[in-house]
Every structure is written in structure tokens, then in C-alpha cells.
N, C-alpha and C positions, 0 to 999 in steps of 0.2 A: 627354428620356427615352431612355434605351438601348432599343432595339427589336434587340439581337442576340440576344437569349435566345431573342424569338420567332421570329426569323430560322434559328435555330440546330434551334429544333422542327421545321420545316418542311423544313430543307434535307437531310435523311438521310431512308431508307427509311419509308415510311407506314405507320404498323402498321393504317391502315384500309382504303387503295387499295393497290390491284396496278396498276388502270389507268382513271384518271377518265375517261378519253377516252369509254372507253364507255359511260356515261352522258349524253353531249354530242350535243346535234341534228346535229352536223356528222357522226357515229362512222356508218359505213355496214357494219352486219354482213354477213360472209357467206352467212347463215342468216336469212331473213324468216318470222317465225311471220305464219299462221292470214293469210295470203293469198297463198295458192295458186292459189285461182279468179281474182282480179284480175290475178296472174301471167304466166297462161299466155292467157288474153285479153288482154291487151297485148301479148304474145308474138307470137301470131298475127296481128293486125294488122298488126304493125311486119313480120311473117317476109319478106312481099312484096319487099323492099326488096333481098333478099341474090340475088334471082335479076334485080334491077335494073331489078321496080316500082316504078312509083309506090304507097304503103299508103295504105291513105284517112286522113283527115286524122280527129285522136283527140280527145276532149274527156276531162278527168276529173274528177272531181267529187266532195266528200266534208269531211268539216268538220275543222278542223287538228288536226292529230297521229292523221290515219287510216291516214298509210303510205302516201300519193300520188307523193309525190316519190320519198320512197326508193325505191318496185317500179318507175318508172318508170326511174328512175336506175340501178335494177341490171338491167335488161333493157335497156338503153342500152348498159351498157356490155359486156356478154355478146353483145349483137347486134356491136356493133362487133370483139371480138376475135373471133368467129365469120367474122366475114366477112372479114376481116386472113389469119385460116388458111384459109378459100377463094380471096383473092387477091379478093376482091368491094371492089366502090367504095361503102361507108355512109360516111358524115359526120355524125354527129350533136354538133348545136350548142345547149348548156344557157342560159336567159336565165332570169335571175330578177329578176321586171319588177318588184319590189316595190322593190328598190336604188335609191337619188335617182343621178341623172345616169348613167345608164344605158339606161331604157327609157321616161323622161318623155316625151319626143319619137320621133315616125318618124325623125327626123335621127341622135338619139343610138343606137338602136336597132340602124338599120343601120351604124349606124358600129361598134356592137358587132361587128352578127356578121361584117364585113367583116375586123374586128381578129383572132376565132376562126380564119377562114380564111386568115390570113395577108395580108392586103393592109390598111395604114396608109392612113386620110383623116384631114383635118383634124377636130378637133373640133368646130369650126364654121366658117360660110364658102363652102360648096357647096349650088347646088341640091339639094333632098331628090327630082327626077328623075333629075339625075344618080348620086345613092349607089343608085337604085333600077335605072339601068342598068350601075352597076358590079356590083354581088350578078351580076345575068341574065348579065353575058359572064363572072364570074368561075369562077360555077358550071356553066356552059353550056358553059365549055371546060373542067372539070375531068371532065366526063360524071359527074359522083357523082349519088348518092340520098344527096338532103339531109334529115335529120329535126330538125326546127328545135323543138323544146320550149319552151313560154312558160310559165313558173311563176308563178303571181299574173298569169293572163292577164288578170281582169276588174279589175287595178291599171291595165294596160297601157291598154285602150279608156277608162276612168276618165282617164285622164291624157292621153290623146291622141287617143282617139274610134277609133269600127272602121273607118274608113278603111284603115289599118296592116294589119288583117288582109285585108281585101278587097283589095287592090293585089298583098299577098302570096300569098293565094291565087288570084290568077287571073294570077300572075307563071307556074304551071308549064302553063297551058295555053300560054305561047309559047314556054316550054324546046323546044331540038328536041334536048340530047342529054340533059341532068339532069331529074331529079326531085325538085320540092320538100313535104315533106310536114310539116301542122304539128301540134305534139302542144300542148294546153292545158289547164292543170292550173288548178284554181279552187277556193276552199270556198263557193263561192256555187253550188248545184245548180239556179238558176233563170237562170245568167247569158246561157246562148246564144238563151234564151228573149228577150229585151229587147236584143240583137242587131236593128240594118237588116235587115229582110228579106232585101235581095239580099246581103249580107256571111252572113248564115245559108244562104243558097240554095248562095254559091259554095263554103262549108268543106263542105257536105254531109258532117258530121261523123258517126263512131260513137263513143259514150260507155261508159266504165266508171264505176260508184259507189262510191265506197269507202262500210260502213256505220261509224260507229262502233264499237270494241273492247267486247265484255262484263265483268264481273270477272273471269272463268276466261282468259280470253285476254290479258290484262293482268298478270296471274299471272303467264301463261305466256313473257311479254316480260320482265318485272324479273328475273324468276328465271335468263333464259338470258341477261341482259345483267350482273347482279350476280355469275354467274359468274366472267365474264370483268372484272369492275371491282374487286372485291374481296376481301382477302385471307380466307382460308380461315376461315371460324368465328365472323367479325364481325358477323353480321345475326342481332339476336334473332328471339328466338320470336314470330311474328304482325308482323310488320315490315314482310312482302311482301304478307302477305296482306289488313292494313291498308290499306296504300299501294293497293293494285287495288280495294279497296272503295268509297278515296275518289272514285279517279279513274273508276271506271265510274260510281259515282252521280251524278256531277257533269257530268262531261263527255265521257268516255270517248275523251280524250287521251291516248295511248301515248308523246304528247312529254313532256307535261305530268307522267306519273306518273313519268317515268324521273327527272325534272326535282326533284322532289317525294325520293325516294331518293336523289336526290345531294345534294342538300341536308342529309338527314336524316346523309348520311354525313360533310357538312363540320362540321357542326356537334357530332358526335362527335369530328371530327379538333382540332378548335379547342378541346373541352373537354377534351381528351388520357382521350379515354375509349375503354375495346378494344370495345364493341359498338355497335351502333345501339339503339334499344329505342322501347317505345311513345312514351313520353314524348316524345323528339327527333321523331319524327312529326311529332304537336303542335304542337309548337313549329315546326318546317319549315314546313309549312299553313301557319301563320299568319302567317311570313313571305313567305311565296309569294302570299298573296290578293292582299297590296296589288300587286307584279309580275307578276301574272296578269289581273287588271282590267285594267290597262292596257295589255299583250299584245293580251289579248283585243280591247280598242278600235283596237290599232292595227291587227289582222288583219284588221278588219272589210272588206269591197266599202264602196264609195263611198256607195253609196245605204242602206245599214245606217248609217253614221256620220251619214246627213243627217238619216234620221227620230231617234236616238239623238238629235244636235244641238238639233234640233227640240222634242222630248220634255225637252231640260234645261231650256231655256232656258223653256217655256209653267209649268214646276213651279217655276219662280226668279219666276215673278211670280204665283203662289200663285191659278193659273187650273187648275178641275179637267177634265182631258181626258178627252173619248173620242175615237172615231174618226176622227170627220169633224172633228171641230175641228183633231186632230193633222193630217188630212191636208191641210186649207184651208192650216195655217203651212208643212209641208213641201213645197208647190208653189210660195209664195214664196221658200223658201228656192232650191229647185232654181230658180228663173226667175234667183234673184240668182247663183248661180254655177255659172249658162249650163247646167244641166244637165238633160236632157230625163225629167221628172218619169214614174214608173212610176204604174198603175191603184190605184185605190183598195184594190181586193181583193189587187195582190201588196201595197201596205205593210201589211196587214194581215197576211199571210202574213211580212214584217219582222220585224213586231211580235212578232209567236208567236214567232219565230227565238232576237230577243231577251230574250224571256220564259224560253225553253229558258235561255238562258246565262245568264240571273242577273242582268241589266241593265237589266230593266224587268220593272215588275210591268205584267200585264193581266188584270184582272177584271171577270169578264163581271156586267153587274147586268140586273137586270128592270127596268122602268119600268114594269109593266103594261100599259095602251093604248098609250102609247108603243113599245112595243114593248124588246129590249134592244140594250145599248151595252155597249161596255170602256171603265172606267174603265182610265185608264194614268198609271204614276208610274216616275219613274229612281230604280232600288232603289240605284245607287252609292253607296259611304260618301262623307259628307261631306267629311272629310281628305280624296280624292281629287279633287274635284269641278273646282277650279279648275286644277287640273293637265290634268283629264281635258279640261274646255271648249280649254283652250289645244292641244292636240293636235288635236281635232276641229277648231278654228279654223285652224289650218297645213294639216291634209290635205284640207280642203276650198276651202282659196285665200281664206277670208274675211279 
């Protein structure tokens, strides 16, 4: 087949994009709608740092696509050229611990941010005491204020245990000239809760929450991002306002809907059509469920995936669950891949999580004297199912 015709469409000016970029999770505006208040408290936390405090260590919190990373990443980087024009010592080092062979291990971790600040170690090979008294002398003689960001922090304790952070955090009570301060960003709002004790004690952390986006604010995102993505006059009538509808009902993901619009716009660009319209919508959604389920599965915290796991595997052998049955298999499960099982009441608290996102049904029934129970089932489509067990089975080492 000759494929230059279609080559040929694609490689001259887009009569639908000015600039896709903007609609891509990587695109970092200069202009953050409708969080302003999470802004300017991150702000102040971190300010400490430019007069060459130590800031208290940050936790953040908030379900994906709520504008976590991005506020944290544009007040990172404004702290930094703020204090470049005061001649102040900031270092701030981004890890996004959800990356394989980057943040699996304390070893690759530090080997990371050793790499950030300019000093090369072996990939493997070295005691993980010695990379931990390189970071101390490296930072210790740079005299900086270090703000060390873990993105997908509760990937990082999942895959390596909170060790990593209690070592790291009680590394800046022996700094005598730096400061190490750690920012943790999470969509699990319960995770510093099931934290060690004394690993919780030493971050003596403050938290921000990201809530959820509404439709009005959602709106307000496509619209200043469609600006800048697409040419003049191409998005029908109720397009945007569609798009905010779906995504506030659903999930009130600002990734997700921006995601949901770029699609709707490729799929214009591939039918050589000059607008967007309802219709492409439609059609976009539909293509998006099936890579949004699985998204969703893979964003999940570790112990979200176990009961999910759990819950597939008890409905494949056509056993009807409640509560305590799901939680009798999911303590087996955690004992089988070493991982220290949560209270009945938080997988409960799971379960509703995952009831919100569409990935388990749980319905509460009466028993009368007995008193009631949730029945629970994985609403996943079929076509997905053995795709979705094999990804649960890799991210939980079974």
C-alpha cells in the first residue's frame, strides 16, 4: 500500500491544531486556573527555604488529574528563579517514583538524585550506606536548601518500604550546613496515615488537598487550553461544554478531559473534517474507556490493586462477596507478597474509592437479623479483564 497520500495530509499546516502540545500532560501553562488557594500555600511553606530554612516537610494529596504536580512544579520552579535573582542557595530535585528503575529501590533512588546534583555512581555495586553518605557530604558541602519532591511517593514505600523516607528524613537533623526538605505528592489521601509510626513522627509533615475539578472549572481549563491548541473557529457548538460535563460526572479529571478534546480533535484531523462536533465526542469517549480503565488500574497505590486483585479473582470463581469474605482473601494475598495488610475498616474505605471510579460495584443489602453486608462485584468490561489481571499480576510481583 502507498501510505504517501496519508503522509502527505499530515505533513503541511493542520487546519485543526495550532499546537497539540497543549493539550498533552507533559504541556506546563503559564497560567493555572481555579487553584490559587493550593498555590499560594505551597508557596508559603516552601518561602522558608530562600532565607536558608529548613520548610517543613509537605505531603499532597488529591485524586489524578487534580493539578498536584503541575502547582507544585510551577512553584518549584518560580522558587528557584526567585532565589537565583537573590543569589540564595534552593536546589530543587523532581523524582517521579512511579518510573521502573529509577525509584524501585533506596539504591536506584539515591543514585538518582546523586545524578541531579551532578555527582555519577555506579548503577549497581555500592553499599546503599555509602550512597547515603555521599547525598550528606555532597549536600553538606554545597550548604544548599534541598527540596527533594517524590511524585507517586506511596509507589516509592510500595516498592521499597518507608525506610527510604525515614533515613531521608532524619539525614537533615545531622546536616550542619544544608537543608533537606521533602515534598510528597500522592492520590492516595490516606497514605501517610499506614505510614511506621516513627517514619510519620520524623516527616512531621503539613498537607495540602487537591479537591476534584467541577464542570464550571473544567470549562474553564479546555477553554483556556483550546485556545492555545487550536486553530481559530474549529470547536463546535457545545463541544467544550460537553467534554466538562462528562469529565466532572465521572471523575473530575482535568487530565483526562483535556485528553478526551485531543482526541476528539485527532479524530477530526484523520477524518479531514474543519470542526470538532458532538458526534466526535462520542466516538472519542468510547475510545478512551477502554485506555482509561487501564490508566486508572495502573495509577492505583499498591493496596488499591490488591483488594481490586482480590475482588477479580473471588468473581472468576463465581463466589458472591461481601466484606469480610473480600477481606479474609485479601490478607492472604498481602501475607503472599510480603505486604503488611491495612484494617478492615480502611479496605472498606478502598472499596468505596473504587466504587467512586467505576471498578467495583458495592451494594449495601439488608440481611435483616443478620444485620447488613456489601455485596461486591468488578464492574470491568470483559474484553479487558485478562489484560487488566496480567498488569495487577506484574505490579504486585505475583
Amino acid at each position: 500500500m502507498d501510505l504517501k497520500n496519508i503522509f502527505e495530509k499530515f505533513s503541511g499546516k493542520s487546519k485543526i491544531f495550532r499546537n497539540r502540545e497543549a493539550l498533552q500532560a507533559r504541556y506546563h501553562p503559564e497560567k493555572i486556573l481555579h487553584r490559587d488557594k493550593e498555590l499560594e500555600k505551597i508557596a508559603a511553606i516552601l518561602a522558608p527555604s530562600l532565607k536558608g530554612e529548613k520548610p517543613s516537610n509537605l505531603f499532597i494529596y488529591g485524586k489524578t488529574g487534580t493539578g498536584k504536580t503541575l502547582c507544585v512544579l510551577h512553584v518549584a520552579k518560580q522558587l528557584e528563579e526567585f532565589a537565583r535573582e537573590k543569589k540564595g542557595n534552593v536546589r530543587i530535585i523532581y523524582v517521579n517514583c512511579k518510573l521502573k528503575r529509577v525509584a524501585d529501590t533506596p539504591y536506584r533512588l539515591l543514585a538518582h538524585i546523586l545524578h541531579e546534583l551532578g555527582q555519577e555512581v555506579p548503577s549497581t555495586g555500592l553499599p546503599t550506606d555509602e550512597l547515603y553518605k555521599a547525598f550528606y557530604d555532597l549536600i553538606d558541602r554545597r550548604s544548599d536548601v534541598i527540596i527533594l519532591i517524590l511524585d507517586e511517593i506511596d509507589q516509592l514505600v510500595a516498592k521499597s518500604g518507608d525506610d527510604i523516607l525515614y533515613n531521608l528524613s532524619r539525614i537533615d537533623s545531622e546536616l550542619k550546613k544544608a537543608r533537606l526538605s521533602i515534598v510528597g505528592i500522592s492520590n492516595d489521601l490516606l497514605f501517610a496515615e499506614n505510614l511506621d509510626p516513627r517514619v510519620k513522627s520524623s516527616l512531621s509533615e503539613e498537607e495540602v488537598v487537591f479537591p476534584p475539578y467541577n464542570a464550571l472549572q473544567i470549562k474553564d481549563i479546555l477553554e483556556e487550553r483550546a485556545r492555545i491548541a487550536f486553530q481559530q473557529g474549529v470547536i463546535g457548538e457545545g463541544v467544550i461544554q460537553k467534554i466538562a460535563a462528562i469529565s466532572a460526572r465521572s471523575h473530575g479529571d482535568a487530565r483526562r478531559a483535556l485528553e478526551l478534546l485531543r482526541i476528539t480533535g485527532e479524530l477530526a484531523e484523520r477524518k479531514d473534517m474543519n470542526k470538532l462536533t458532538l458526534e466526535l465526542v462520542d466516538e472519542a469517549e468510547e475510545k478512551m474507556e477502554s485506555e482509561n480503565i487501564i490508566e486508572t488500574i495502573k495509577a492505583q497505590p499498591q493496596q488499591y490493586k490488591a483488594v481490586l486483585y482480590t475482588t477479580i479473582i473471588l468473581n472468576e470463581k463465581n463466589m458472591e462477596i461481601n466484606t469480610g469474605e473480600l477481606y479474609n482473601h485479601y490478607r492472604r494475598l498481602c501475607s503472599q507478597i510480603k505486604v503488611r495488610p491495612l484494617t478492615q475498616r480502611r479496605v472498606s474505605d478502598i472499596i468505596a474509592e473504587l466504587d467512586m471510579q467505576g471498578l467495583l460495584s458495592a451494594k449495601t443489602i439488608n440481611r435483616g437479623r443478620y444485620g447488613r453486608t456489601k455485596s461486591i462485584e468488578c464492574t470491568i468490561p470483559l474484553r479487558l479483564l485478562e489484560h487488566v489481571k496480567k498488569i495487577l499480576r506484574e505490579d504486585l510481583g505475583l
